[in-house]
C-alpha positions as CSV (number, residue, x, y, z in Angstrom):
1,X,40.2,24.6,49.0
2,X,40.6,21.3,50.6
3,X,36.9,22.2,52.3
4,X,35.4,22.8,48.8
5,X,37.1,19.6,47.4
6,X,35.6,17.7,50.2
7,X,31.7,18.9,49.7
8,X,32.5,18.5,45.8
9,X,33.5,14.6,46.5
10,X,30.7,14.0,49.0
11,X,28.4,15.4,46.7
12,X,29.4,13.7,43.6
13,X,29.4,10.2,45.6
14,X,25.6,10.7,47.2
15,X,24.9,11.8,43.0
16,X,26.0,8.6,41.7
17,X,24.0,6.6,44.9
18,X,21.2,8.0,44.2
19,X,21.5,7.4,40.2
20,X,22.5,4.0,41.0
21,X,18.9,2.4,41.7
22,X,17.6,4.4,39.1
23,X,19.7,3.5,35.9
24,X,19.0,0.1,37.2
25,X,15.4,0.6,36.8
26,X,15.5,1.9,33.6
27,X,14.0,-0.2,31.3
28,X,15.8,-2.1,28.3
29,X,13.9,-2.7,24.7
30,X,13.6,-6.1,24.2
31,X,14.8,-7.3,20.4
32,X,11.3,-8.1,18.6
33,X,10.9,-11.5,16.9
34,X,11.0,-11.4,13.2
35,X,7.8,-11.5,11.4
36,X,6.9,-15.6,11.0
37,X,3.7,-17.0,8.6
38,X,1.8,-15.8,11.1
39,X,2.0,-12.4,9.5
40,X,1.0,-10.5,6.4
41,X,3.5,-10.5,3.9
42,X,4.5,-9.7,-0.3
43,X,5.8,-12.7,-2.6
44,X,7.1,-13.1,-5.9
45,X,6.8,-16.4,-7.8
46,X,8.5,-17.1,-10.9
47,X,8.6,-20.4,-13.0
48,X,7.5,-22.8,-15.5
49,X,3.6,-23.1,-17.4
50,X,2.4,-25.4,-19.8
51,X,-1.4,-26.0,-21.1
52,X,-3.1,-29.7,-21.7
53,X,-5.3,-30.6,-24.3
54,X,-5.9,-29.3,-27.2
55,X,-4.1,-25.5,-26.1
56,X,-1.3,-27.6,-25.0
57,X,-1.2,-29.1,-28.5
58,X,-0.9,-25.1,-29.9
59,X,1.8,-24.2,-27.3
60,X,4.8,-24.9,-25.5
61,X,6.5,-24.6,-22.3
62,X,6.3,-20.6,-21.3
63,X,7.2,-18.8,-18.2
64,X,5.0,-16.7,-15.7
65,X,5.8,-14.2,-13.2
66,X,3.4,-13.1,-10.2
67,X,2.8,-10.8,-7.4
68,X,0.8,-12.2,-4.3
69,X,0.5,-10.4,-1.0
70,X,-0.5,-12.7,1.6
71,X,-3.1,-12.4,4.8
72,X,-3.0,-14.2,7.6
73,X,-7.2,-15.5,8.4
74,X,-6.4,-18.1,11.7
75,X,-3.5,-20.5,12.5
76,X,-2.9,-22.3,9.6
77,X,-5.1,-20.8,7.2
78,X,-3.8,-17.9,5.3
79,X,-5.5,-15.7,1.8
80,X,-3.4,-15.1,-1.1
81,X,-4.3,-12.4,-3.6
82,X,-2.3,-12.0,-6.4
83,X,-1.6,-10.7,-10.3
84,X,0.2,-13.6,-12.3
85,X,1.2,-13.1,-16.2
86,X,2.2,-16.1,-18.0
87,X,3.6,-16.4,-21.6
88,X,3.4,-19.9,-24.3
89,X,4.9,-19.8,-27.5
90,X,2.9,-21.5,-30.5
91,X,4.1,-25.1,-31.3
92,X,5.1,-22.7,-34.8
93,X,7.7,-20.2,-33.5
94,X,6.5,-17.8,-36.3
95,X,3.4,-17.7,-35.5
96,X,3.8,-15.6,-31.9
97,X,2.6,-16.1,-28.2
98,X,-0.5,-16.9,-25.8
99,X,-0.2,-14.1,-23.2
100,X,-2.7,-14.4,-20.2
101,X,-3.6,-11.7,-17.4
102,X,-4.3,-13.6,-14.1
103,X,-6.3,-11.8,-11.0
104,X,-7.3,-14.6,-8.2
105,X,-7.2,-15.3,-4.9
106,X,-5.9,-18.4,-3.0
107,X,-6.8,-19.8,0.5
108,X,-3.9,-21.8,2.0
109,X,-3.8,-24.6,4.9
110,X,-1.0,-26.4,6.5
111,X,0.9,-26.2,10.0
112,X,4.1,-24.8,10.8
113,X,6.7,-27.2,11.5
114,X,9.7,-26.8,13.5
115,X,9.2,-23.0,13.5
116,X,10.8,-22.4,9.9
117,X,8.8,-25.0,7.6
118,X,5.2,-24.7,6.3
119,X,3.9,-27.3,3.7
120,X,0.8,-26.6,2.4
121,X,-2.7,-27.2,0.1
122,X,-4.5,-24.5,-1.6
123,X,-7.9,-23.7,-3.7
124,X,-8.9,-21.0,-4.6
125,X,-10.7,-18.9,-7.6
126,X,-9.5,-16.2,-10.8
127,X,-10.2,-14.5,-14.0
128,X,-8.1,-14.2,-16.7
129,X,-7.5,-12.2,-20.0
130,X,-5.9,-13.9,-22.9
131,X,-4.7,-12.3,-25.6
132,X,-2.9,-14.2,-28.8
133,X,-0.3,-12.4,-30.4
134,X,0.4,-11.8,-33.3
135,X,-3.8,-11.8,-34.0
136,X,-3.0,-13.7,-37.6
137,X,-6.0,-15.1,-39.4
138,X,-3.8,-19.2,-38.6
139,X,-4.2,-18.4,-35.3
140,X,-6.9,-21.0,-32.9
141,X,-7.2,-18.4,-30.7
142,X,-8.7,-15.1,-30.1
143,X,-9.0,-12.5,-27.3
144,X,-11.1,-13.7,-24.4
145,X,-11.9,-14.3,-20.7
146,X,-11.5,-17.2,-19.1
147,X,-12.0,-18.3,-15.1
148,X,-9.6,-20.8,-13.7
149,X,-10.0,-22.8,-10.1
150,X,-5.9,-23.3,-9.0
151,X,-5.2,-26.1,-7.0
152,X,-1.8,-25.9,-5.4
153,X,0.4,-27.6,-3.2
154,X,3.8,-26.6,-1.9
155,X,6.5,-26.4,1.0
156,X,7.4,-23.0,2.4
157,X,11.0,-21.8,4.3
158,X,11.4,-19.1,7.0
159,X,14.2,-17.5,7.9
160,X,13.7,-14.1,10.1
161,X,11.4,-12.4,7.7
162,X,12.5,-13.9,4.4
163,X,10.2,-16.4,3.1
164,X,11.1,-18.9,0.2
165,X,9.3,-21.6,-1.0
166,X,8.7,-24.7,-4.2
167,X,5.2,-24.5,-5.7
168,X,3.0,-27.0,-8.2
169,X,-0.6,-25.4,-8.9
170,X,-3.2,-27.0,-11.5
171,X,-5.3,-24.0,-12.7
172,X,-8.9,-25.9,-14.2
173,X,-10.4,-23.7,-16.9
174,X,-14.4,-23.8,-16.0
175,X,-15.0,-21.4,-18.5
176,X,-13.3,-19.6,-21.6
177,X,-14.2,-17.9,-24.9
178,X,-10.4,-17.7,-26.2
179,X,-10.2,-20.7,-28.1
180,X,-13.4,-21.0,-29.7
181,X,-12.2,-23.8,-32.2
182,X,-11.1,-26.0,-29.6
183,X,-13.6,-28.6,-27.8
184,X,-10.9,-29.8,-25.3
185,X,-9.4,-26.3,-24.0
186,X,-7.2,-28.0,-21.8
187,X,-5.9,-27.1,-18.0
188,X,-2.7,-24.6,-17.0
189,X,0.0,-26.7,-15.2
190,X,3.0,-24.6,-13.5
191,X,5.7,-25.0,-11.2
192,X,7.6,-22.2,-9.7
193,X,10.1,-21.2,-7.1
194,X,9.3,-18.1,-4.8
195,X,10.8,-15.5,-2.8
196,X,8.9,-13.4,-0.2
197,X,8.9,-11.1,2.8
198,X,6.8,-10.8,6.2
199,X,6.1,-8.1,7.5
């Protein structure tokens, strides 16, 4: 018996020196980085819009809400393309709302600072589809097109993969048929907070 215990302990000790080297050896997963700006990633914007001239006359403040998903191009640079859906109410609450549709895209440039911060300058080009409701005969507008050049400017947060971020774009109207009565259209101001992931 005392034989048999011996071969069993020699055998489990030249076991376990011969695992030794080889558990050592075994390699460990390294923790991966969270995603930065570097990589693609899905925001949502939400805020404030408001129209100059003359369709800023017809309406008030409204609200917007968008969907961007966001490609990185080179360091730097990144391409935003995006839905957006904004909403004014008439200067006359009775008389309803100024919806627009917005499909455009955004090229962004500005450096990374400090790892976490990215302020930024964008241009960029998009349609939109406005549609007056109700369609009463008091109305000055009608159902149209229009295409808008945004200019935005902004300041970015990263933390791990979260994204969040302050916004102020100028959308210029270069051409419209929704407001046929007006001679000044006027220009879509908005200013928004956002909230995004990278991924």
């Amino acid at each position: 018996m005392n034989r048999r215990m011996g071969w069993w302990g020699t055998g489990t000790l030249a076991a376990a020196v011969l695992a030794g080297p080889a558990l050592a050896e075994t390699p460990r997963v390294k923790a991966q980085p969270a995603p930065g700006f570097g990589a693609a990633g899905l925001t949502v914007r939400s805020g404030v819009a408001a129209w100059s001239g003359n369709v800023g006359e017809e309406t008030g403040v409204g609200t917007f809400l968008a969907l961007v998903g966001e490609i990185p191009v080179v360091t730097a640079v990144g391409l935003e393309v995006g839905y957006e859906g904004s909403a004014n109410g008439y200067d006359d609450a009775r008389r309803g709302t100024l919806w627009r549709h917005n499909g455009g895209v955004l090229a962004k440039v500005g450096p990374t600072l400090f790892s976490q911060w990215k302020p930024f300058v964008g241009a960029g080009a998009g349609v939109s589809y406005f549609h007056p409701t109700p369609m009463d005969v008091g109305s000055a507008f009608k159902k149209g097109w229009g295409a808008e050049v945004p200019l935005a400017a902004g300041l970015e947060y990263r933390y791990s993969g979260v994204t969040a971020g302050l916004r102020a774009t100028y959308r210029v109207l270069v051409a419209r048929d929704f407001a046929p009565t007006s001679a000044d259209v006027g220009n879509l101001f908005s200013g928004d907070l956002s909230l995004g992931m990278r991924f």
